[in-house]
N, C-alpha and C positions, 0 to 999 in steps of 0.2 A: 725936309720931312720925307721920311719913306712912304710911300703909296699902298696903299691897301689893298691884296688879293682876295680875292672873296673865293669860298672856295670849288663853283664852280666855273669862274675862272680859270682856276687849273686844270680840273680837269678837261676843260675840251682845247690847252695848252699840250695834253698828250705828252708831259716831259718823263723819261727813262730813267729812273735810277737805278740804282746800285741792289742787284737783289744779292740778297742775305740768305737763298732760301735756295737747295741744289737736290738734284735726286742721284738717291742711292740706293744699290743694289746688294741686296747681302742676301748668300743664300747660309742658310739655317741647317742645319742635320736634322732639327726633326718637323720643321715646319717647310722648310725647301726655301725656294727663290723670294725674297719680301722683296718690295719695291717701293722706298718710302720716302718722304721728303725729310731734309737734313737741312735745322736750322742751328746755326752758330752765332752763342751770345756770346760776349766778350765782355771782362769788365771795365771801367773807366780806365786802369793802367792798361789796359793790355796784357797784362801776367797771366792772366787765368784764361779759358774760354769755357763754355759747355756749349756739346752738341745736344740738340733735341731729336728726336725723329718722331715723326707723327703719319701716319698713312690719312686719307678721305674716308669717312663713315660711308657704311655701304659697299665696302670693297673689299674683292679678298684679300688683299693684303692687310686690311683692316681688321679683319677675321684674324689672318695669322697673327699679329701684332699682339693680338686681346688674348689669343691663346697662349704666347708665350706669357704674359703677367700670368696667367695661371699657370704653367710649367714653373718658372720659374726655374730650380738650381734642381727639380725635379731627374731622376733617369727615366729614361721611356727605354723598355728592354727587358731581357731578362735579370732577374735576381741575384745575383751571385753568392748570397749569403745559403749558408746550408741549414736547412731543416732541422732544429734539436728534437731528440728524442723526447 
């Protein structure tokens, strides 16, 4: 019969795994340096993965984040199209 862990038990076991969860630096042209956490899901075979990135609410990297869903594929800049008469 296996033994039952309760689960704070484990916790004050303190045991270490495996973090899934890295930081990364990217800087941006129009938002500059982000500084955000990058997590990698992977699926049961292994074939595919997706990264997530997620920054801490309340922070500016937080802030840049949100700004770019609103940019988007936006230009920040001038116009290059010419004025019709």
């Amino acid at each position: 019969m296996v033994p039952t862990v309760l689960p704070a038990q484990l916790w004050t076991q303190h045991e270490v795994g495996i973090s899934y969860t890295n930081r990364k630096r990217i800087l941006h042209p129009q938002v500059g340096m982000i500084s955000l956490h990058c997590q990698t899901l992977v699926d049961p075979d292994q074939a595919q993965s997706l990264l997530v990135f997620t920054a801490i609410p309340g922070t500016e990297d937080h802030d840049k984040l949100r700004l770019l869903s609103v940019i988007g594929s936006q230009r920040l800049g001038a116009s290059t199209t010419a004025a019709s008469d």
